[in-house]
N, C-alpha and C positions, 0 to 999 in steps of 0.2 A: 504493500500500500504506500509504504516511503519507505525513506532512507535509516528515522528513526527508530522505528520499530518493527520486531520479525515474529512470523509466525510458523509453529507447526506441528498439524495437528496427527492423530492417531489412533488408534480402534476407537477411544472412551474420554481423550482428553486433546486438549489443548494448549502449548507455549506460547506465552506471548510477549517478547523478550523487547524490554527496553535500551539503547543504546543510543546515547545521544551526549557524546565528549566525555571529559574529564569527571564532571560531578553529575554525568547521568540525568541532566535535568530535566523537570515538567515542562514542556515549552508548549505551545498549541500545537505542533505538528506531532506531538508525541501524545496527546491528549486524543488528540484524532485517530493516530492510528490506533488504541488501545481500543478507542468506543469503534471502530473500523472491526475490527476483529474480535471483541466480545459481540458484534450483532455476527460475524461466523460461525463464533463460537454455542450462540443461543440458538441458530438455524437448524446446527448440527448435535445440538442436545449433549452440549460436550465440557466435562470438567474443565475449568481454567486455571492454571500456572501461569502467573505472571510474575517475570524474576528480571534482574538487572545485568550484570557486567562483573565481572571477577573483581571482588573486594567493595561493589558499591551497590549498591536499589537505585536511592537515589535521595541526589543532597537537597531538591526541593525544586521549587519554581526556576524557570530562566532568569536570571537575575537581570540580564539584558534588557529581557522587556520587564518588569517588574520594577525597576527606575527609570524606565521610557520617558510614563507620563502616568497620574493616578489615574486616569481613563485604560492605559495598557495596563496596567496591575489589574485594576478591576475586573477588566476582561478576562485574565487568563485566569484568576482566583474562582471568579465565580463557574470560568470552565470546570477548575479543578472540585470544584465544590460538586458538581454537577455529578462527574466521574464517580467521587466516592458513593454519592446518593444511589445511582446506577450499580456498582457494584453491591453494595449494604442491601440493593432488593433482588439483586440478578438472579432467576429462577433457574440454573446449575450454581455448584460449588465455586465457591474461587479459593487458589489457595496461593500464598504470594513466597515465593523461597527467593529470601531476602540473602543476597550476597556478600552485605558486609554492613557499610555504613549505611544509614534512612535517616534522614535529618526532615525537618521539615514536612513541605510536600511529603516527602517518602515515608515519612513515618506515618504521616496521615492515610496514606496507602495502606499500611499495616492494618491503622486503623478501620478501614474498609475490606477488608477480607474477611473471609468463613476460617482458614486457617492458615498460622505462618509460622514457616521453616527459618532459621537467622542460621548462624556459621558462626564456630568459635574462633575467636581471634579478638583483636586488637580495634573494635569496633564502637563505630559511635551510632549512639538511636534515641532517638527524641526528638521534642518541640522547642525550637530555640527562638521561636519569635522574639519575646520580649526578650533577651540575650541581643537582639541587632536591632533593637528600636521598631521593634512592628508590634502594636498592639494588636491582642489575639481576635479575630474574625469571629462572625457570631457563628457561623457555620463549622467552624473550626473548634470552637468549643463545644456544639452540639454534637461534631464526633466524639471527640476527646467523652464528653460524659455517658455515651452510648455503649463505650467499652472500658470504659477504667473506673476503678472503685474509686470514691473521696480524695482518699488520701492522695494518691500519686495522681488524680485528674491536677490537686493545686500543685504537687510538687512540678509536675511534669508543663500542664498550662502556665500556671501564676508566675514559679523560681526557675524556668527553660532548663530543668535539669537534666542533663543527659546521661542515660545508661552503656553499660557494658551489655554485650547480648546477654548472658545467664542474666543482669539485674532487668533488662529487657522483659522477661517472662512474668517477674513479678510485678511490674509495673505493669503490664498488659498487653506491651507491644506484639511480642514474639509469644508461641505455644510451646516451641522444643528447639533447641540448638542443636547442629550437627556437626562434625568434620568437613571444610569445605567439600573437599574430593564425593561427600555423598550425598551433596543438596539436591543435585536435580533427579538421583535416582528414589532419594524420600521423597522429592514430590510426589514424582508420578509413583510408586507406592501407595502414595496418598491420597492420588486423584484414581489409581482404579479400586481404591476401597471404596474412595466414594461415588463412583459409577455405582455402585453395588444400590446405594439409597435411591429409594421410590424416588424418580424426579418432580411428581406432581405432589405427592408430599413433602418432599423439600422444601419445593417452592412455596407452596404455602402456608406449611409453618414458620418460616423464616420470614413472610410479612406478618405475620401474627404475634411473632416474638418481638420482632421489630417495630409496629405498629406504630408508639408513641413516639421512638427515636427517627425515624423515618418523616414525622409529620414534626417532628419539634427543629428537620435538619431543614425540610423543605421550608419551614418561616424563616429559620435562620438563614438561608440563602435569600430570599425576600428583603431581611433587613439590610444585610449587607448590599445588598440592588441601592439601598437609597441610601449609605452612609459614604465616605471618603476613608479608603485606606488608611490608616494611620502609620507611618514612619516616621521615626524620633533616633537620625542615626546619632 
């Protein structure tokens, strides 16, 4: 579909790999080809892996266009808002085997998955808005409270603290850590166990579960429509 992102799929599942430079960013072209290929992915009734570049996910939004102009932030923010909302309802599995660093953007990805694989090492995962002068999006916290308990929602949103992958799991990001060498073979482990689930029970438990996070993400992307970015570098 581009340049940024690849796909490819197999009996029960589907890769859909991000690769887009040094810090793997969100850019619109990258946001495109993901919703490009999760509507592949939902045609062909097929589990989604979506993973990054050896040692990275990704470090967050294009930062290029992200100090454009607060009209290019907004755009691509509330693209990315969109994204997660899309995944959080998507009726197959998604599971995101996280290659190393997720900062930002990437960790909110985390945030938007059914399950995720990290890699032990030397790795950074979290939300570090306020850490670079960006007050947190309303959408942004409506994921963050979707999947994180109290405590590490304020560590994680309020003090941009960042984890190690093992401190990852307890704060919510990641499910299980593996030895790089075996991320994409526990994926897809992972995605044909969960071929194995009723698809149309899936799917609809998972808006039922989600329900209230789901409608509280969709306002939250409303309001963020009619505020101004905030950055306070």
């Amino acid at each position: 579909m581009n340049d940024f992102v690849s796909y490819h799929s197999a009996e029960n599942y589907a890769i859909i790999g991000i690769n887009n430079g040094k810090a793997n960013a969100i850019s619109h072209e990258v946001i495109e080809g993901i919703n490009f290929y999760l509507d592949e992915a939902e045609k062909n009734s097929l589990v989604v892996i979506l993973t990054g570049i050896s040692g990275i996910f990704s470090a967050g939004f294009d930062l290029k266009v992200m100090t454009k102009s607060p009209a290019s932030a907004k755009e691509l923010v509330t693209k990315g808002s969109k994204l997660s909302l899309r995944m959080l309802s998507f009726p197959q599995p998604i599971i995101v085997a996280c290659n190393g660093h997720a900062i930002a953007k990437g960790a909110f990805l985390l945030l938007s998955a059914d399950y995720r694989i990290g890699v032990e090492g030397d790795f950074k995962i979290g939300l570090n808005e306020v850490q670079i002068g960006i007050t947190m999006h309303h959408a942004g916290i409506a994921i963050a409270k979707a999947r994180m308990s109290e405590v590490f929602l304020n560590r994680s949103v309020n003090n941009a603290e960042i984890y190690n992958p093992k401190e990852a799991i307890s704060a919510g990001f990641l499910d299980v850590i593996v030895p790089e060498s075996e991320l994409i073979a526990t994926a897809v482990a992972t995605a044909k166990m969960f071929a194995k689930l009723n698809p149309i029970a899936h799917a609809a438990t998972k808006l039922r579960v989600r329900k209230l996070h789901l409608e509280n993400l969709k306002n939250a992307i409303e309001l963020d429509l009619n505020e101004e970015i905030s950055i306070n570098p």
